[in-house]
C-alpha positions, 0 to 999 in steps of 0.5 A, spaced: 500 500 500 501 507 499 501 510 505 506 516 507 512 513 511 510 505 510 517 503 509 515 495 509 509 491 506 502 490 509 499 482 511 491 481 508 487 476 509 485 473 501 477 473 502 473 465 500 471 468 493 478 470 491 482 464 492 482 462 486 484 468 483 489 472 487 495 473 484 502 476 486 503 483 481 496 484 481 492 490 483 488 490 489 483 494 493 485 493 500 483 497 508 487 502 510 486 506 517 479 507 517 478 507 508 481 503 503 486 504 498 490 500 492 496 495 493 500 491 489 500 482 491 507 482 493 506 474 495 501 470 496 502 465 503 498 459 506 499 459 512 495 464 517 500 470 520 500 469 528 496 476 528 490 479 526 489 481 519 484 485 516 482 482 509 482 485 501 476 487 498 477 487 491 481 486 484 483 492 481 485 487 474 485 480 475 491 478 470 498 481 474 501 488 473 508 485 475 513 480 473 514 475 479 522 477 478 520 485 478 516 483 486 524 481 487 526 487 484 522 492 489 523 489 495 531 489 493 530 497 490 527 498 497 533 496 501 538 498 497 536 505 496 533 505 503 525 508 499 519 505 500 516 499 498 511 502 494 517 508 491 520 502 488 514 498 485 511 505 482 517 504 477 514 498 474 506 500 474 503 501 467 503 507 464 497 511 466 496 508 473 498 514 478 505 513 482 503 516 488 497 515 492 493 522 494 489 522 500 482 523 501 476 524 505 469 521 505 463 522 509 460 517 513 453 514 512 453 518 520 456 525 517 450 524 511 444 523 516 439 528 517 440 529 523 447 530 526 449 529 533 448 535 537 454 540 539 458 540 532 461 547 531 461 552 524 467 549 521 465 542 523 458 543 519 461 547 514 465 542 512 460 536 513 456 541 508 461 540 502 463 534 503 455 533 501 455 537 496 460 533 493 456 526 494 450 530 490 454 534 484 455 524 483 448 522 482 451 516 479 454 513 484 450 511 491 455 510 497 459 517 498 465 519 494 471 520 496 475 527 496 481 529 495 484 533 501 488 538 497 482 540 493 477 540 499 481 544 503 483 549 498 475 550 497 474 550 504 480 556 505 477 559 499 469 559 501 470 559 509 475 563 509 479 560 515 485 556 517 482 550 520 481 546 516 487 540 519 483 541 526 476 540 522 477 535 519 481 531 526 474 533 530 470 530 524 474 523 523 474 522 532 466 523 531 465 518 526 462 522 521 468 523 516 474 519 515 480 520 511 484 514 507 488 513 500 487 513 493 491 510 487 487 512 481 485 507 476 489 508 469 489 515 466 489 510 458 486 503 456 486 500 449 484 505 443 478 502 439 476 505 432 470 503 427 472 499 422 467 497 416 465 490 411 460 490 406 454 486 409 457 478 407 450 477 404 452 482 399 456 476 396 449 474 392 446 479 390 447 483 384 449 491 384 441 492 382 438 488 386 431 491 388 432 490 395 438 493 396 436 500 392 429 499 396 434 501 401 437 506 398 432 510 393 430 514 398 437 517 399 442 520 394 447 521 398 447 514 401 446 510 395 453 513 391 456 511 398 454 505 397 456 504 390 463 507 391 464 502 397 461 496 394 466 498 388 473 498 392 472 493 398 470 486 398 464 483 401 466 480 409 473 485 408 474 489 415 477 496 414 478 502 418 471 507 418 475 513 417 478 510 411 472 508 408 470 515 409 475 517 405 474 512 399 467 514 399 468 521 401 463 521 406 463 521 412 462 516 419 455 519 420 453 516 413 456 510 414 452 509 421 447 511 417 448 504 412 450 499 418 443 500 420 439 498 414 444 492 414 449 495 407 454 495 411 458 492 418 461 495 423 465 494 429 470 496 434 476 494 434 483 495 437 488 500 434 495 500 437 498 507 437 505 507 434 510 511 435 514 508 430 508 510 425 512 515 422 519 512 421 521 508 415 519 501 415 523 495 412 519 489 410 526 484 410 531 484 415 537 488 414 544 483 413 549 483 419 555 486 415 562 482 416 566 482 423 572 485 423 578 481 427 578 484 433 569 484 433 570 477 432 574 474 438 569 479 443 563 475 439 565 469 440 567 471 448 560 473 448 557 466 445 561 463 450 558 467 456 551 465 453 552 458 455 552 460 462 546 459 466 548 466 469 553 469 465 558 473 468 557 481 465 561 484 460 564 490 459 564 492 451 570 496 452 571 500 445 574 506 441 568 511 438 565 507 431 568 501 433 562 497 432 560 495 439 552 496 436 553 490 432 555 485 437 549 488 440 544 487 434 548 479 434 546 477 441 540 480 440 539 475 435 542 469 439 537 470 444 531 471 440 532 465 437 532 462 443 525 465 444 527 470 450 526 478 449 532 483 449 532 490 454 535 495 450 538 502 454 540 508 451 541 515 455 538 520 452 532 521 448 535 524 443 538 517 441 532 512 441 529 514 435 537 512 431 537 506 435 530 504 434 531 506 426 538 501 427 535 496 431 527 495 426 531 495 420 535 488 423 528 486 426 523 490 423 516 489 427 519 487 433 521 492 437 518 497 442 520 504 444 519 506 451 521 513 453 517 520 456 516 523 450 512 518 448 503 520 449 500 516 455 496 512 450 503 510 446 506 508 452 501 504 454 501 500 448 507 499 448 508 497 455 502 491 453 507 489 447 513 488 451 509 485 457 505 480 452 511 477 448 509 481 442 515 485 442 521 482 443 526 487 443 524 494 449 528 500 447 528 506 451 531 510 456 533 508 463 526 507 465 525 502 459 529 497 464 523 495 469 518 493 462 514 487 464 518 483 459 517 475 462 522 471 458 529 477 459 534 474 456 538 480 455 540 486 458 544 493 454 547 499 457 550 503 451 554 509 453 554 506 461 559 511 463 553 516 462 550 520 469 544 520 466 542 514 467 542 515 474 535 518 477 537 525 480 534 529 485 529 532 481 525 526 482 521 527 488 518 521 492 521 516 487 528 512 488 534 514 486 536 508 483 543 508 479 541 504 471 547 500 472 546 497 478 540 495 478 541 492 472 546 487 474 541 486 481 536 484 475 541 479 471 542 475 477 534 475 478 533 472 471 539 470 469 539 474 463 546 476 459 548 483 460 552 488 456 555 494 458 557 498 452 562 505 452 568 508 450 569 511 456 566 506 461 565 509 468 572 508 473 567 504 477 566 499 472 573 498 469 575 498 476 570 491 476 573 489 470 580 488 473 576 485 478 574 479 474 567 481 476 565 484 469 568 480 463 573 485 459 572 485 452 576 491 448 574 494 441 581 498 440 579 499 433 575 503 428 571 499 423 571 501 416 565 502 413 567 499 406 565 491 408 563 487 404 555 484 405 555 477 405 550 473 401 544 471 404 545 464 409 552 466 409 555 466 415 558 473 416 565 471 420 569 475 413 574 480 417 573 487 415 579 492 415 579 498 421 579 506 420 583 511 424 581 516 429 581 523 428 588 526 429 586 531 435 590 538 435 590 541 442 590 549 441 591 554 447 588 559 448 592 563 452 597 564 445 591 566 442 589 572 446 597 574 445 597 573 438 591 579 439 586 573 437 580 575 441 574 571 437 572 565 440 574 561 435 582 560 434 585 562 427 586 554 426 579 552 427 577 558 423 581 556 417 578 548 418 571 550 419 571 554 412 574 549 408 569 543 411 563 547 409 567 549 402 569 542 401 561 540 402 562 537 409 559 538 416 562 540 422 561 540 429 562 545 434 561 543 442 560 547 448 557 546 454 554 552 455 547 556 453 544 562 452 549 568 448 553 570 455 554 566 461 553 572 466 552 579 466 556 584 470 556 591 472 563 592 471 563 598 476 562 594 482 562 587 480 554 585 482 552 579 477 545 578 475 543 572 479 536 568 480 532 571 486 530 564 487 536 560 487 542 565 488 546 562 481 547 567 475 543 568 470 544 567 462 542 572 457 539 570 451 539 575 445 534 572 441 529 573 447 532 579 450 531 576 456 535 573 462 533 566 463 535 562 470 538 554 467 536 552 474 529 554 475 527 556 468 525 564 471 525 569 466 527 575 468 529 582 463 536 584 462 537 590 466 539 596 464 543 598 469 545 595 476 541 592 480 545 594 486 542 600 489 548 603 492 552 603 485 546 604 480 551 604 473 549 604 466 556 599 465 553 593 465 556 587 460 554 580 458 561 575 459 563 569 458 560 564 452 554 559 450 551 557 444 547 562 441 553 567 442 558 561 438 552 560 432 551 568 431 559 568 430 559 562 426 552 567 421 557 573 421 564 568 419 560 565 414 554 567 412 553 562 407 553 556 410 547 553 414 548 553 421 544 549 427 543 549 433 542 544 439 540 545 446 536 544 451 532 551 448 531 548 441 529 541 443 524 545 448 522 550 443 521 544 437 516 539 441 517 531 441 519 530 436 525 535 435 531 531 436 528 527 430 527 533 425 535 535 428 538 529 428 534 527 420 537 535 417 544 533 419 544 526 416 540 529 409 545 534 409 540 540 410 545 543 415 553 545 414 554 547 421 552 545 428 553 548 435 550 544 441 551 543 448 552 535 451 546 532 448 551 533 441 556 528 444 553 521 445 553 516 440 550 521 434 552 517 427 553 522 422 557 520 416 559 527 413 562 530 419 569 531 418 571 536 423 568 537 430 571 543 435 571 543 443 571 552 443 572 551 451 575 544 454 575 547 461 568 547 463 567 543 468 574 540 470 575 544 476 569 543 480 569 540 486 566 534 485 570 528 485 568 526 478 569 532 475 576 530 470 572 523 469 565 527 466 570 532 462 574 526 459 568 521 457 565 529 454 571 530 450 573 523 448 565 522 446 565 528 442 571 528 438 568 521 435 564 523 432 569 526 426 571 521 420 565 515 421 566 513 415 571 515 410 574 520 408 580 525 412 578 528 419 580 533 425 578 535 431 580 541 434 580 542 442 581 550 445 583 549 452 587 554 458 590 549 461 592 544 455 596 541 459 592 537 463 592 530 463 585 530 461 585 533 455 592 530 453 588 524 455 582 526 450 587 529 445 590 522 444 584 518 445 587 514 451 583 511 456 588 506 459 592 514 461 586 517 464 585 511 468 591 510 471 592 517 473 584 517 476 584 511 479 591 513 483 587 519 485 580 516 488 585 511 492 590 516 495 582 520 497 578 515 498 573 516 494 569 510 489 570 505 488 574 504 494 568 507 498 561 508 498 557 515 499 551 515 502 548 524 501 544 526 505 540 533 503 536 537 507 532 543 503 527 548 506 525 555 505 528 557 512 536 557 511 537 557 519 532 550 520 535 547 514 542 547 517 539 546 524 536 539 521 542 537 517 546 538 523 541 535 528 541 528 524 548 528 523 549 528 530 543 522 532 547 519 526 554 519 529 550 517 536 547 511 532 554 508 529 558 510 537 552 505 541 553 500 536 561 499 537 562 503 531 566 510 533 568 515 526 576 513 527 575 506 526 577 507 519 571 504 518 566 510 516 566 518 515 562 524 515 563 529 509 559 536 512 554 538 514 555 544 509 551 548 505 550 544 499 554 547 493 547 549 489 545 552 496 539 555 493 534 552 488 528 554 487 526 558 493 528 553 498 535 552 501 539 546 501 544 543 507 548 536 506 552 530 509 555 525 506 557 519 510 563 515 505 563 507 508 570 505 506 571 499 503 566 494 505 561 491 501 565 495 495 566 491 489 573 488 489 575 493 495 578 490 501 572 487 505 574 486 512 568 488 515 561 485 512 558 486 519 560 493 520 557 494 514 551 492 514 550 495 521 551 501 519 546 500 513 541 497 517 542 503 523 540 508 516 534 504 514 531 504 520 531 511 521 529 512 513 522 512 515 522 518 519 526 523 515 521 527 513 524 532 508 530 529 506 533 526 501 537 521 501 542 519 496 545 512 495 552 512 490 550 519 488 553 521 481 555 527 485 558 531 491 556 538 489 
């Protein structure tokens, strides 16, 4: 059930009628305090509890909502996290059920009487008032109706004018005349059904002429050229849409109704899937796999190897930007299908699924399903069903798309694993913080499925595990070329194809370019390369993690930055809005013409620093010929669902030279044309003060400059930095991943940090600063207490706190945030030294009693970040 602060399950009793009919993963109405509410079956007993159980009322569905493997899940996901049980099966429910329980208050058949007891005052009879008001606007319904709390007390401020309403609603529920309980929406979508349309079968022995049917029609004109254009096109018992009779007949589905009723035509209603492919080409015959190249070949046949296992150890699908990692992935696909399992398929963003979907359908056209948010309730919907009914074999999607209902996984893919997004981050408000890749490996062992971690620049902790032995490591150090040969059909394809070089990298430094008076954003050498690609009929690239036209604006009499008045970060100018837009909030506010500070009062105020908008109006002015596009968070907002198609499609079709864009550029983009790809600024970011800070701006450079040379053809790729030195950039410069990986590993040893610990973050936000701190302090004690009453003081080497402090985003949408991290050394760390199992577990254990009472808090379990 869900129900504020319910850590744990609850035990009901199944009554007689639904012995035969319950199910683990269903949907049940149950009791719940005084009312009801929905719950999900998590396990069906025969023994009776020691205790006394209050039984479940109803079914909400009979056929189960949950795999049983997804039941395990939960209940892990809820221990690991320290979420509730229903946070972590929120995950799994269908498309259109709510996640979250709202609760509501119902009069009761005493509160609905005539006469009502003696004593009440005026807000108890004013609130009895509206909740049967509410009961007589439902004249369907005969029992009372529950009312949403929320919305009740905001009609009640509003029309009462009081601020009791807590206190009213408490008097009312102890005098048994309302009573509060939860309620778990039924499912916002269901099925889409159409009309579809036949000729009457009858029709079959009868001439066109036939006295009867022009009997019918000799009074409708109208009708009768209907008819006579159906019975023209259509066969007699042959089904089709209505709306497309109405078009061959050029009529409508009034008329069509019209002659259903004379016995002309029938009609039903049948199923119609919402396709959110319907748009995308479609391929009737599978694409042919194309010849392995050498190395390709020895990390398949390591594959097929591991699939022999009854629980096959992951791998870790090490390989360099455009070396072929997704076809393995389309053969193991192909290897579990045939043994009549589905595949998982996650990619991190939504801007890549429409490219893998199209990658993916053309090997196995008709067979995959897409799962991500920027699909339609309704698309959803139907494709959750699909993959839950076995008729999609193949689930592509983001993060979320791994809790789909599949009941024969065999397979599990992570492209791009290293990617932060697939970590739910705070933002998600009463859900868990669940990391992709971790539950995915808890996932393949409770099904016994494969799975593949796939990137160029796998996470430190990932790679850490694979010199572990606990992931299998195999390495693509090569490009594939795309010249290879298809092999003929039936063949098998185990041909070797040749490999193609990365792009060589030129690291400019800025700070010789402002000596040699070069103030453009833009070096003299990438000013040179990007004229000749566009002159040569080629595309570039141009990456800058940054938004807006200026990064911040400033008086530059006193030094007063503009900043957000909620969230205490600077503002970003954007000139083709004329407006300051806070990336953190989205509060739009205008560009001040003189400082904000009432002390200094100066018309002096510029716009610093750089962003896209700035770099695309640079690159219009450099070369006012050429086709320039941008891709930002701003354009896909601006663009609707489908804008990371139309961007992604100009750029394949050559309708674009140029284009400007911020990360969502970096990740996994296959654009043949692309010959040239330029970082403006390589240094933001890698001075934060997060541990992963060089880790983020390695993978970011490394990921973006491959996207030059795909395919055939010379390529370069340019990186602007400051501090081109730095062991990053000479790293990403040389695309050498071994080089960062032992300066990084080196450093989060000597400091303790991942994977040679674990990090649980605390987060306390409130909108008064002074109680945010007072909380965060006051559980960092209590914690502390915790840990020293159970033998396990801070200088045991075994644990250590990190704050309380403000957190580094201080203020965020009107609220302030305060934040510890507790940093557990070594034990339960995969391959860390792990000598104290039972303090670890004391320590988690003293966290997840205490969990169900922090209210306010937030807690994170392997945060992605420390900021």
């Amino acid at each position: 059930m869900d129900s504020p602060g319910l850590q744990e399950g609850l035990t009901y009793a199944v009554p007689p009628d639904l012995h035969d009919a319950i199910q683990p993963g269903q949907l049940v109405w149950g009791p719940l305090k005084k009312g009801r509410a929905q719950g999900v079956v998590m396990a069906v007993g025969k023994v009776a509890p020691p205790f006394r159980v209050r039984a479940i009322t109803d079914l909400v569905d009979r056929r189960p909502v949950l795999q049983l493997y997804q039941l395990g899940l939960a209940r892990w996901l809820s221990g690991y996290y320290y979420c509730g049980l229903f946070e972590a099966v929120s995950l799994m429910l269908p498309p259109g059920f709510s996640k979250v329980a709202r609760p509501t208050l119902t009069v009761t058949s005493a509160g609905s009487e005539l006469l009502l007891p003696p004593g009440l005052n005026s807000n108890e009879l004013f609130l009895l008032d509206l909740l049967r008001e509410h009961h007589k606007t439902r004249r369907d319904e005969d029992e009372p109706a529950p009312v949403f709390l929320n919305d009740l007390k905001k009609e009640y401020q509003a029309r009462h004018g009081k601020t009791t309403f807590d206190r009213t609603v408490k008097s009312l529920e102890e005098k048994g005349l309302a009573v509060r309980s939860f309620f778990l929406p039924r499912p916002g979508v269901k099925p889409q059904l159409k009309p579809f349309v036949r000729l009457a079968p009858y029709l079959l022995d009868l001439e066109p002429d036939d006295p009867g049917i022009l009997k019918k029609l000799n009074r409708s004109q109208k009708q009768k050229a209907v008819f006579k254009a159906l019975r023209q096109e259509l066969e007699p018992g042959y089904l089709i849409l209505a709306e497309e009779a109405a078009l061959i007949a050029d009529t409508d589905l009034a008329t069509l109704r019209a002659l259903a009723a004379k016995g002309l035509l029938e009609i039903e209603d049948r199923e119609v899937r919402r396709d959110p492919l319907a748009n995308r080409p479609q391929r009737l015959k599978p694409e042919e796999p194309p010849l392995l190249t050498y190395r390709q070949s020895m990390a398949w046949r390591a594959i097929l190897d591991g699939f022999q296992s009854p629980a096959p150890q992951p791998f870790l699908l090490h390989g360099v930007t455009g070396s072929g990692k997704t076809e393995l992935y389309l053969r193991s696909i192909a290897r579990v299908l045939k043994d009549g399992k589905q595949a998982i398929v996650l990619v991190p963003e939504i801007a890549l699924t429409a490219q893998t979907v199209d990658r993916f359908a053309a090997r196995f056209p008709g067979r995959v399903a897409v799962r991500h948010s920027k699909l339609t309730p309704g698309e959803a919907f139907d494709e959750w069903r699909r993959a839950r009914d076995g008729e999609a074999s193949i689930v592509i999607g983001a993060r979320s798309a791994l809790f789909s209902p599949v009941p024969n996984l065999g397979l599990i893919i992570i492209d791009e694993e290293h990617e932060w997004s697939y970590k739910q981050d705070e933002s998600f408000s009463g859900s868990a913080l669940y990391h992709t890749r971790t539950v995915a490996v808890e996932l393949a062992k409770l099904t016994g499925a494969a799975l593949i971690l796939g990137s160029a620049t796998p996470a430190v902790e990932s790679f850490f595990r694979a010199e572990q032995e606990e992931f299998r490591l195999l390495s693509l150090p090569e490009r594939v070329s795309p010249h290879q040969a298809i092999p003929a059909a039936g063949a098998e394809p185990l041909g070797v194809a040749g490999p193609l070089p990365l792009p060589p990298v030129q690291v400019v430094d800025l700070r010789q370019e402002l000596k040699a008076s070069n103030n453009s954003i833009f070096s003299r050498d990438l000013q040179r390369d990007l004229k000749d690609t566009v002159a040569q009929g080629r595309q570039a690239i141009l990456f800058l993690n940054r938004r807006g036209t200026a990064t911040i604006v400033m008086c530059r009499d006193c030094g007063t930055v503009v900043v957000c008045d909620l969230c205490d970060t600077p503002m970003v100018f954007h000139a083709d809005l004329d407006r300051l837009i806070c990336h953190r909030c989205g509060r739009r506010a205008p560009s001040p013409r003189i400082c904000p500070n009432p002390e200094c009062r100066s018309e002096r105020i510029r716009h610093f620093g750089v962003g896209t908008k700035r770099v695309e109006e640079e690159l219009q002015r450099l070369y006012p010929r050429a086709r320039i596009i941008r891709w930002d968070q701003d354009t896909i907002a601006e663009g609707g669902r489908d804008s990371y198609q139309t961007l992604f499609d100009k750029m394949a079709n050559h309708e674009a030279d140029l284009l400007v864009g911020t990360q969502m550029i970096a990740k996994g983009l296959d654009l043949p044309l692309v010959s040239l790809v330029g970082v403006v600024t390589a240094d933001t970011g890698l001075y934060l003060p997060d541990f992963r800070a060089s880790e983020r701006t390695f993978q970011l450079l490394t990921q973006v400059l491959g996207r030059a040379g795909r395919r055939s053809g010379p390529s370069r790729a340019l990186v602007q930095s400051y501090t081109p030195d730095h062991y990053v950039i000479q790293a990403a410069a040389h695309h050498d991943y071994q080089s960062f990986y032992s300066q990084e590993i080196a450093f989060r040893y000597e400091h303790g940090y991942p994977p040679f610990s674990r990090l649980i973050k605390f987060v306390y936000s409130h909108k008064d600063e002074q109680k945010a701190k007072i909380e965060a302090d006051k559980l960092a004690k209590e914690l502390q207490y915790q840990f020293d009453e159970a033998g396990l003081e801070q200088d045991s080497g075994i644990y250590d706190f990190i704050g309380p402090a403000p957190a580094f985003q201080h203020k965020l949408r009107g609220v302030y945030r305060y934040q510890f991290i507790i940093r557990i050394y070594g034990t339960g760390i995969p391959g860390a030294d792990d000598s104290h199992p039972e303090d670890d577990r004391t320590l988690r254990q003293i966290i997840g009693r205490m969990r169900p009472g922090l209210y306010g808090w937030t807690v994170d379990v392997d945060p992605q970040s420390i900021l």
